[in-house]
C-alpha positions as CSV (number, residue, x, y, z in Angstrom):
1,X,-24.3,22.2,-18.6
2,X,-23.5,22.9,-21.9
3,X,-23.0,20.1,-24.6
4,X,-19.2,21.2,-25.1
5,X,-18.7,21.1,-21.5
6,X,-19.7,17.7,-20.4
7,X,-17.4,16.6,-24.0
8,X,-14.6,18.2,-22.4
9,X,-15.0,17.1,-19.0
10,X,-15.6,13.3,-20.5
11,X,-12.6,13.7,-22.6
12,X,-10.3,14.8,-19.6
13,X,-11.6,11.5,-17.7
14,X,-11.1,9.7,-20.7
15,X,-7.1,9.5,-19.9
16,X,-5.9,6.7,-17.4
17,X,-3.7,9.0,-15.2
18,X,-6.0,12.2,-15.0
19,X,-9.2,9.2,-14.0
20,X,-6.8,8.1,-10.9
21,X,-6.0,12.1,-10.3
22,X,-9.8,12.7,-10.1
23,X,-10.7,9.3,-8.1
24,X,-7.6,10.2,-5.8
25,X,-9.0,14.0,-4.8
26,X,-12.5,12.7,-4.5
27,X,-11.2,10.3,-1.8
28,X,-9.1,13.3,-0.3
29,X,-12.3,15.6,0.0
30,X,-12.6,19.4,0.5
31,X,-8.8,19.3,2.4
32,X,-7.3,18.0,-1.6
33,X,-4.3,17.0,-2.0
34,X,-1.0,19.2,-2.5
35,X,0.3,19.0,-6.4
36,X,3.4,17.3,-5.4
37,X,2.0,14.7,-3.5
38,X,-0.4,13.6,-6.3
39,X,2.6,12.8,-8.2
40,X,4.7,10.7,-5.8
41,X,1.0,8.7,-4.4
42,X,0.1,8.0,-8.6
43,X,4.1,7.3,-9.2
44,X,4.0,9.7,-12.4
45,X,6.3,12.5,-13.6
46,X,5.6,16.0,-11.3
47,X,5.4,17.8,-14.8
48,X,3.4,15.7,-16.8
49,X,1.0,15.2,-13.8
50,X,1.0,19.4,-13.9
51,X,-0.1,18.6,-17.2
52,X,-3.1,16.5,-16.2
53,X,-4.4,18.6,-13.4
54,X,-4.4,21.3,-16.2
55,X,-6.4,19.5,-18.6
56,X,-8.7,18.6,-15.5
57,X,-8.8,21.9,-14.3
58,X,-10.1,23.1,-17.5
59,X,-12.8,20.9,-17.7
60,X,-14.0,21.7,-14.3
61,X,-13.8,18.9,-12.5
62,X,-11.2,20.0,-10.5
63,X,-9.4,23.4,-8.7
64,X,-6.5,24.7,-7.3
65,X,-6.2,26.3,-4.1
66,X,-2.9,27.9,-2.8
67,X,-2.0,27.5,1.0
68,X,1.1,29.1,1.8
69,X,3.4,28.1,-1.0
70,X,1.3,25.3,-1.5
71,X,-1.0,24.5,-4.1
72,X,-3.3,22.0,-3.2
73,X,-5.9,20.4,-5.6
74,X,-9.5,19.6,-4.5
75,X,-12.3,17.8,-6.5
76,X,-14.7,20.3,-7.9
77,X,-18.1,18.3,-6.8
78,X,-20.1,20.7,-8.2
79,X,-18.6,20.4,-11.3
80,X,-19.0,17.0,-11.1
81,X,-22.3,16.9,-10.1
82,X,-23.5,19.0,-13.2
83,X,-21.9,16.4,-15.4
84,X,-23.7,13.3,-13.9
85,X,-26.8,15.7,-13.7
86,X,-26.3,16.6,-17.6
87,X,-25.8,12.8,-18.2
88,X,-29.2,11.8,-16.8
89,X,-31.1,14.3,-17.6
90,X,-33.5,12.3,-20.0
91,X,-33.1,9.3,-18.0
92,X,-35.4,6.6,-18.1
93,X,-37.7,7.7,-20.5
94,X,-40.7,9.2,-17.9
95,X,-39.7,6.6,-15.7
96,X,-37.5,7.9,-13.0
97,X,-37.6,5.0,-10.5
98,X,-35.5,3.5,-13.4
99,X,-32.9,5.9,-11.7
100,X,-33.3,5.1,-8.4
101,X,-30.4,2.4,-7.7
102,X,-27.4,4.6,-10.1
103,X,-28.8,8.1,-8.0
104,X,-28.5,6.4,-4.5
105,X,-25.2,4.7,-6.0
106,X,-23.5,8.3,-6.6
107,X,-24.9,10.1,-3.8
108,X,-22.8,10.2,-0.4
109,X,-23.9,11.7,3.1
110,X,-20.3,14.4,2.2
C-alpha cells in the first residue's frame, strides 16, 4: 500500500459517522448492508450518509454491490487488511513477538 492510500483511508475513518458505517458493515460481513438501511440503523440523513459511503468507498475500505434495485454495501477486508498490514509493517523493531497480542487481536476465524 501506498503512502497516499493508507492517508486516505485514515482520513475517511477519521470522521465519527463514516467509523460507525465501517464498524457497522464489518459486523454485517460479506452479506453488507443495503444503503438505505445504514441510514435508518446509524439514525443519519440517507444523503449525507451517500456521502460517507462515498468518501469510504474511495478509500477502499468499502464497496458497493447492486442486487436487484438494491445496493448493498459490504466491508472491503482486503482493503482493510492492507491498511493494518501497511501500519505494521516495521513493527517492533526486529522483534515480532512484540506483535503477537494486536495480530491475534485483529484476526477472526471469518
Amino acid at each position: 500500500m501506498e503512502k497516499k492510500t493508507a492517508l486516505a483511508a485514515l482520513a475517511a475513518l477519521g470522521q465519527d459517522t463514516r467509523l460507525e458505517v465501517f464498524r457497522l458493515l464489518v459486523r454485517a460481513g460479506p452479506d453488507g448492508v443495503p444503503a438505505g438501511e445504514i441510514a435508518t440503523r446509524l439514525g443519519t440523513i440517507q444523503n449525507t450518509t451517500s456521502a460517507h459511503l462515498k468518501v469510504l468507498d474511495h478509500a477502499g475500505l468499502i464497496h458497493a454491490e447492486r442486487d436487484g434495485r438494491i445496493v448493498r454495501y459490504v466491508a472491503d477486508m482486503a482493503g482493510f487488511c492492507d491498511l493494518l498490514a501497511y501500519l505494521m509493517e516495521d513493527c517492533c523493531n526486529g522483534n515480532p513477538e512484540l506483535c503477537r497480542p494486536v495480530i491475534r487481536a485483529v484476526t477472526c476465524n471469518c
